[in-house]
FIMIPA-748478 format. One line per field, with one value per residue: y, z, x of N, C-alpha, C in turn; residue number from 1; residue in three letters. Coordinates in steps of 0.02 Angstrom, whole numbers. Layout:
FIMIPA-748478
nyy	(Y	...)
nzz	(Z	...)
nxx	(X	...)
cayy	(Y	...)
cazz	(Z	...)
caxx	(X	...)
cyy	(Y	...)
czz	(Z	...)
cxx	(X	...)
n	(NUM	...)
res	(ALA	...)
end
This chain:
FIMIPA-748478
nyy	(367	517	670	801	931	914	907	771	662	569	630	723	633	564	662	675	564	499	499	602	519	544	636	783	794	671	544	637	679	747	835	913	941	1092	1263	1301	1220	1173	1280	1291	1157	1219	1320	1250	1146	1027	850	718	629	570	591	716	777	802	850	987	1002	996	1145	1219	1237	1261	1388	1452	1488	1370	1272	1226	1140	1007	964	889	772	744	708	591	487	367	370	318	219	224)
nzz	(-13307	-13287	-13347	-13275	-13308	-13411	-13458	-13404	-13522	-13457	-13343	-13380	-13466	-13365	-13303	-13393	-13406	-13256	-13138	-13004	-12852	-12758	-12650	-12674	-12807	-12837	-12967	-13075	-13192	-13176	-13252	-13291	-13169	-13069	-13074	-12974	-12872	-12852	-12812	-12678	-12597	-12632	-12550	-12417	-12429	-12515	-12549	-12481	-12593	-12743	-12803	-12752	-12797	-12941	-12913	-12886	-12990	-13109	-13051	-13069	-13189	-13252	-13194	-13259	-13401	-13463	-13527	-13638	-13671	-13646	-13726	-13842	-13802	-13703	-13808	-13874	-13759	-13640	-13492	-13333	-13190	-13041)
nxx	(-507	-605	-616	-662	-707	-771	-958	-1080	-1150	-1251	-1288	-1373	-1462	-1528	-1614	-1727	-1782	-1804	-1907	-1994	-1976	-2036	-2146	-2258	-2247	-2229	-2198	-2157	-2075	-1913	-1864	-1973	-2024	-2096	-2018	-2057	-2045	-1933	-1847	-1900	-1828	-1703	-1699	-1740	-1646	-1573	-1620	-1516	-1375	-1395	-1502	-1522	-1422	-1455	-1589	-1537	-1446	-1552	-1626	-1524	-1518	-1623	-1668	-1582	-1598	-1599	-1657	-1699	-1568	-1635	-1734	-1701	-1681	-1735	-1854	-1832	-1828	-1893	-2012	-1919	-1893	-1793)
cayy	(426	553	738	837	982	887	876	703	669	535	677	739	567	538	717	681	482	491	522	611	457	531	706	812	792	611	499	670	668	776	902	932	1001	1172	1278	1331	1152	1159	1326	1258	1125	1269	1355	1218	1084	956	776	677	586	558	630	790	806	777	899	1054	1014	1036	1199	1277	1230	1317	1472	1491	1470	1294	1188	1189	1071	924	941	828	703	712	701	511	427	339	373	242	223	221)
cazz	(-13268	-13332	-13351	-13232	-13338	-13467	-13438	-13402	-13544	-13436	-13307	-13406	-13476	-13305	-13293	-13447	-13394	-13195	-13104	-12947	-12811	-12667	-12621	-12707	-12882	-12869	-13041	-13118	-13253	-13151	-13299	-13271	-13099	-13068	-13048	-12885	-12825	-12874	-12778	-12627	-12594	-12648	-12495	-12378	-12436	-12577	-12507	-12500	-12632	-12819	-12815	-12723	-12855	-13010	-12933	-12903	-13086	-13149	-13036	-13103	-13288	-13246	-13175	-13320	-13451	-13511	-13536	-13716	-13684	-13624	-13749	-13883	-13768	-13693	-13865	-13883	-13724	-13605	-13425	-13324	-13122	-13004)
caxx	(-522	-665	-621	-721	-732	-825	-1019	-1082	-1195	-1288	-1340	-1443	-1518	-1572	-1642	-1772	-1782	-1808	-1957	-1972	-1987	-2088	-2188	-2324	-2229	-2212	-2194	-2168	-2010	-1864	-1865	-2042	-2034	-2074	-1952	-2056	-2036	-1879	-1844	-1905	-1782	-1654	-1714	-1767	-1606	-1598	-1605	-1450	-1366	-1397	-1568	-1505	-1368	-1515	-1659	-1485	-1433	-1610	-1642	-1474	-1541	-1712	-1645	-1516	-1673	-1568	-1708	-1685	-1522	-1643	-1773	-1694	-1670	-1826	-1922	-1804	-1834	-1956	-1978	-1887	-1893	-1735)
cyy	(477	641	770	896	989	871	813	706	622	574	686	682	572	594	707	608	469	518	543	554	483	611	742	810	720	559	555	682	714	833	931	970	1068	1198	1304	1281	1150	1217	1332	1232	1185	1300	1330	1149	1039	910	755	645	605	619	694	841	839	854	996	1068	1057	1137	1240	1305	1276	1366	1498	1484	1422	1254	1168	1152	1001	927	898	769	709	687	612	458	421	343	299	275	206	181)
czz	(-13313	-13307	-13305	-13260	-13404	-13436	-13452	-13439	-13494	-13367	-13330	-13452	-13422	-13299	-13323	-13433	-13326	-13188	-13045	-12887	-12732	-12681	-12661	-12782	-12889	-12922	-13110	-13140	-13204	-13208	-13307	-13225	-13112	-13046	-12960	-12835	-12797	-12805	-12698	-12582	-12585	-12569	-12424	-12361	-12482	-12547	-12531	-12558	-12709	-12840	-12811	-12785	-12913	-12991	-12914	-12967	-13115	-13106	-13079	-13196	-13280	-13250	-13213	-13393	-13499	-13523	-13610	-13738	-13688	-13678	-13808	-13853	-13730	-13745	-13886	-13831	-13682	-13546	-13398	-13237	-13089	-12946)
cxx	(-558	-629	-674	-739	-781	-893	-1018	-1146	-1254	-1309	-1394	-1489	-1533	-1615	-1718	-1792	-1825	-1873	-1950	-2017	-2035	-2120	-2232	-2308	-2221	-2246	-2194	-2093	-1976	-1871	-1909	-2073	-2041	-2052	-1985	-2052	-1979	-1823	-1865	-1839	-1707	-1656	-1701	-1690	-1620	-1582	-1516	-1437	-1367	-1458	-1569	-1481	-1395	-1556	-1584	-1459	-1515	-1640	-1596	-1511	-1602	-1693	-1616	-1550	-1605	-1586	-1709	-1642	-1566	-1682	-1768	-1693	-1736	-1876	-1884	-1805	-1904	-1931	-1955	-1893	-1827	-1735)
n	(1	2	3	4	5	6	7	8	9	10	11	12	13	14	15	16	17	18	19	20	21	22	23	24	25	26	27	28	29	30	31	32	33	34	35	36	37	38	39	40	41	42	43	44	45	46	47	48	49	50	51	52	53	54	55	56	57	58	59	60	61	62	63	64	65	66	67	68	69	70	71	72	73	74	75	76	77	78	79	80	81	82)
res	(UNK	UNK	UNK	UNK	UNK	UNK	UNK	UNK	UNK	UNK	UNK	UNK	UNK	UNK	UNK	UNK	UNK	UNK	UNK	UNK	UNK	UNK	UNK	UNK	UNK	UNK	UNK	UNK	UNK	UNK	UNK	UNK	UNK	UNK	UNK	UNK	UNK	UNK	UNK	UNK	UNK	UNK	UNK	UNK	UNK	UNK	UNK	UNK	UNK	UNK	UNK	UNK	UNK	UNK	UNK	UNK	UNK	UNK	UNK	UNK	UNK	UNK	UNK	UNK	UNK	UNK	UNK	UNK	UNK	UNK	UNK	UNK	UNK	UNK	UNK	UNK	UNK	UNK	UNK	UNK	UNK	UNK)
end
């Protein structure tokens, strides 16, 4: 059983890993989005699921200027598709 009060480091691998799979940003890295894309969705609804979960993490991180958590891990991996 996983602690829920512990971040999941493999959120944020997928954050810096994932691409976004469909609409005017698609095949663009999830950490990449802009936050006005991002802010959208916020507005409009984040899709269901995994993906939903992924582009509300990365908005919170935007808005809370936390992008300097992903950038080690972005500068060590390769994008990957879902």
């Amino acid at each position: 059983m996983t602690d829920a009060s512990q971040p999941n480091a493999n959120i944020l691998l997928d954050l810096v890993q994932m691409k976004m799979p469909f609409g005017k940003y698609k095949d663009t890295l999830l950490c990449d989005l802009p936050v006005s894309y991002l802010e959208w969705f916020s507005r409009e609804g984040f899709p269901p699921g995994k993906l939903g979960m992924q582009l509300a993490t990365m908005f919170e991180i935007k808005i809370n200027g936390l992008e300097y958590l992903l950038k080690p891990l972005k500068n060590k991996q390769q994008p990957r598709y879902r």
